[in-house]
N, C-alpha and C positions, 0 to 999 in steps of 0.2 A: 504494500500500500504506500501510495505517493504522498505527498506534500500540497499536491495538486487537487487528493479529492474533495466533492464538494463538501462543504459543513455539514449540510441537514445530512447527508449521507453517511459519514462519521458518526455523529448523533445517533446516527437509528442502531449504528454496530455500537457503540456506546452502551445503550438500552439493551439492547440484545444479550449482553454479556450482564448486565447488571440484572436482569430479571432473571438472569440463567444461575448465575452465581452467588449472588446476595450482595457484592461489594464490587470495584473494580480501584485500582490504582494510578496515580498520574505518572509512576514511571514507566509500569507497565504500556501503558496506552500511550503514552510518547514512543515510544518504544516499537510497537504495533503498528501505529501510525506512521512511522518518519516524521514527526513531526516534533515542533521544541516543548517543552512541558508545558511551556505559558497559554501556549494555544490548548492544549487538553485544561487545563484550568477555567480557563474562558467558555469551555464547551462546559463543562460542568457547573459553571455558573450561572451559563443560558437556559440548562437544563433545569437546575434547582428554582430557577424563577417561574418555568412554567410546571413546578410542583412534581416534577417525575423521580427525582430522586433527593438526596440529604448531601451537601458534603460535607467531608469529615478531614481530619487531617492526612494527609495524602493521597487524598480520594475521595472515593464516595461509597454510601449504601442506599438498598435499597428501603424505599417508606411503604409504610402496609395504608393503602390510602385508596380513592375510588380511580386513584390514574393509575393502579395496578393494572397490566398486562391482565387481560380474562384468562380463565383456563384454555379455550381451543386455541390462543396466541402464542401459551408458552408449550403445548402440547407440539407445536411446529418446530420449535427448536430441534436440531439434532435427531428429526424423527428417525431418518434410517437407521444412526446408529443403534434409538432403542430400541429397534424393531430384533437389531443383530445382537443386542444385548440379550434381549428377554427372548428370544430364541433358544441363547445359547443356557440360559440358567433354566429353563424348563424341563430341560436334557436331564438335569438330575433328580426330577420330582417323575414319581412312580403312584400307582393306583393303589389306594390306599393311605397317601400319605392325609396328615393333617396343617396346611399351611396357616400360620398371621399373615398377612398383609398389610402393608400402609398403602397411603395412597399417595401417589404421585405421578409425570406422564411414564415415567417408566414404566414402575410397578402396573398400571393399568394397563400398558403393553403385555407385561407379562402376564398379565390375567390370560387375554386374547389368546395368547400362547396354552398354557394351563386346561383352559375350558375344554380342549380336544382331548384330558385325559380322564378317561372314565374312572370313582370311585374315590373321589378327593373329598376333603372337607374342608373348605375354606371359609376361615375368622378374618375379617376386616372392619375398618372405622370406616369402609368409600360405600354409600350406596350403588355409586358407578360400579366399582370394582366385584360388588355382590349381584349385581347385574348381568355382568358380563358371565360371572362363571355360571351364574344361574340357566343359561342360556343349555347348557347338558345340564339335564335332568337328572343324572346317573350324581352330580357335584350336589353335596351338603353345603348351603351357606351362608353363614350365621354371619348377622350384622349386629357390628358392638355399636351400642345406644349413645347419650352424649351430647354434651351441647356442639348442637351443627354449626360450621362454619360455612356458608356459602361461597367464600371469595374460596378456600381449599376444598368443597366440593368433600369434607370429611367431618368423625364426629373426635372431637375435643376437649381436652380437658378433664379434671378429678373423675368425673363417673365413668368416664371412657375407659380412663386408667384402672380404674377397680374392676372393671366388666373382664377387660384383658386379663388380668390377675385371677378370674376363674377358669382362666383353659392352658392345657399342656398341650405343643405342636411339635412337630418333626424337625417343621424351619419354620425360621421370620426371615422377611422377604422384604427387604427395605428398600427407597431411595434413597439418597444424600444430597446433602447442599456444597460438600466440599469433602476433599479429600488431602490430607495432610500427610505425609510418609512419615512423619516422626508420631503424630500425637492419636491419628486415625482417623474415625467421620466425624462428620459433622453438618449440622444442618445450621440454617439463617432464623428459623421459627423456633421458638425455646418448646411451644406446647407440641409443634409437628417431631423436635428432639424428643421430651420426652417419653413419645408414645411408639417410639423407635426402639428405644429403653425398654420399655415394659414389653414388648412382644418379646424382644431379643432373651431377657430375663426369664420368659416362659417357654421356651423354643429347645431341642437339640441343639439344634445350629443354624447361626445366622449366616446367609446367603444375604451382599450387600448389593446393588447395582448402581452404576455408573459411567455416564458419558463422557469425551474426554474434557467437557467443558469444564469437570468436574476435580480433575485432578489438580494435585499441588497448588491447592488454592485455604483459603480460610474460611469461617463463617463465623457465629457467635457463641453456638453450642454444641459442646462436643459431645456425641452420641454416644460413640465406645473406643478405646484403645483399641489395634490391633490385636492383644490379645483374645478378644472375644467375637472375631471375624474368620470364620469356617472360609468362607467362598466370597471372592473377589471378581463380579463380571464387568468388564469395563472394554473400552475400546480404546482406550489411553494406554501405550507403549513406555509410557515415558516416566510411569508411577515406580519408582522404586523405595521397595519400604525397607525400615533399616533391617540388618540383621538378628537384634533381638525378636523381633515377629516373624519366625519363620510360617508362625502356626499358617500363616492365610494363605491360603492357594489363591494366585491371581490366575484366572480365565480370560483369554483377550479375544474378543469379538467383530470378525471384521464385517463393517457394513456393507462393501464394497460384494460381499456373497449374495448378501439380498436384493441388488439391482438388476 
C-alpha cells in the first residue's frame, strides 16, 4: 500500500481491522500504510469525530456504540478463511460427542460444518448457533438462557454463567478477539471473555478458532493461558507460541482449499 491511497479508503481498512481486532496501532498502520505516523493520527482523529472509534495512547479501540459494524458486516471479514477454519476443526468432532459453543462469525461457521454430523449435543448462549444445528434432527440443542444481547446476537452474563456450570462437554469450541504467543486468548468483551471461561472450565478440551487477523495481536481480557488450549485452528502461519506450551497442537487451515 502506497502513500498515494485515497483517505476515505484507508479509513475503511482502518475500520476493518479495528472491528476485527478490538484495537489497532499508529505504528502499526504507519507501517501498513507507507505512510508517516502523523497522517494515521489524523485519520484516527477524523474517525473518532465521526464517533466510530476511541483513541487511546498509541492508537485506538474499538467503542461498543450504535456505529458498531452489524453482525452480517463483521461476519464478511475473512469469510473464507473461516469457512477453512471451521472445516478443519469439525474433523475432530465425532457422533456422539457433546459440544459448548460461543458465538461468534466463526464459531457459527462451524456450526454449519457440525450440523452434517449425526448424534451431537450441542450447548450454546447463540440462538443463531442453536438454529443452525437444529436444522439435523438427529442434533440435541440446548440453549443457555440469559440476558440477550442483541448487538452479539448471544445470551450474557451471571445467569448464563451459572446455566453453563450445569453441563459436562467433550469440547468448548470458542472464538477469540486476539491471540498473544506468550500470554494466550483473548477477547475485546470482558462478559463474551468470561463465558469463554466457563465453557472451557466444563469441557475435556478446549478447541480455540482463529483467523489470521487474529494472531499476535492484544485485547482487554484474557480468556486462558496456553496451558488450557487442547486445539489451535487458525490460518495464521506466523503464531509461534513459546516453548513452555507445548501442550497446544496448532492446526493450520488453508483457505485457498475452499475456493
Amino acid at each position: 500500500m502506497t502513500e498515494g491511497r485515497p483517505s476515505n479508503l484507508r479509513h475503511q481498512a482502518i475500520l476493518e481491522q479495528l472491528f476485527s481486532n478490538g484495537q489497532v496501532f499508529v505504528h502499526d498502520l504507519a507501517e501498513q500504510f507507507n505512510v508517516a505516523q502523523e497522517t494515521i493520527r489524523r485519520d484516527l482523529t477524523k474517525l473518532e469525530s465521526q464517533k466510530l472509534l476511541k483513541k487511546v495512547h498509541g492508537g485506538a479501540v474499538n467503542i461498543q456504540s450504535k456505529f458498531e459494524r452489524d453482525f452480517s458486516e463483521r461476519a464478511k471479514l475473512a469469510a473464507d478463511e473461516k469457512k477453512a477454519i471451521a472445516m478443519k476443526a469439525a474433523e475432530f468432532i465425532k457422533s456422539g460427542d457433546t459440544l459448548l459453543i460461543d458465538f461468534g462469525t466463526t464459531t457459527m461457521e462451524f456450526a454449519q460444518q457440525v450440523k452434517n454430523i449425526d448424534g451431537l449435543t450441542v450447548i450454546t448462549n447463540s440462538p443463531l448457533i442453536a438454529g443452525i444445528v437444529q436444522e439435523n434432527m438427529t442434533i440435541d440443542a440446548i440453549l443457555i438462557g440469559g440476558q440477550f444481547s442483541g448487538s452479539k446476537f448471544a445470551c450474557l452474563g451471571a445467569i448464563t454463567l451459572k446455566n453453563i456450570g450445569e453441563f459436562s462437554a467433550d469440547y468448548a469450541v470458542i472464538g477469540v478477539g486476539a491471540i498473544d504467543a506468550n500470554k494466550g486468548i483473548m477477547n475485546q468483551n470482558i462478559d463474551e471473555a468470561a463465558v469463554a471461561r466457563k465453557m472451557m472450565e466444563n469441557s475435556d478440551k478446549l478447541i480455540v478458532l482463529a483467523d489470521s487477523t487474529k494472531s499476535n495481536k492484544h485485547a482487554i481480557s484474557l480468556v486462558s493461558g496456553w496451558e488450557n488450549v487442547d486445539i489451535l485452528v487458525t490460518t495464521s502461519r506466523d503464531i509461534k507460541i513459546t516453548e513452555a506450551n507445548k501442550k497446544t497442537k496448532i492446526i493450520f487451515a488453508d483457505a485457498e482449499d475452499n475456493r
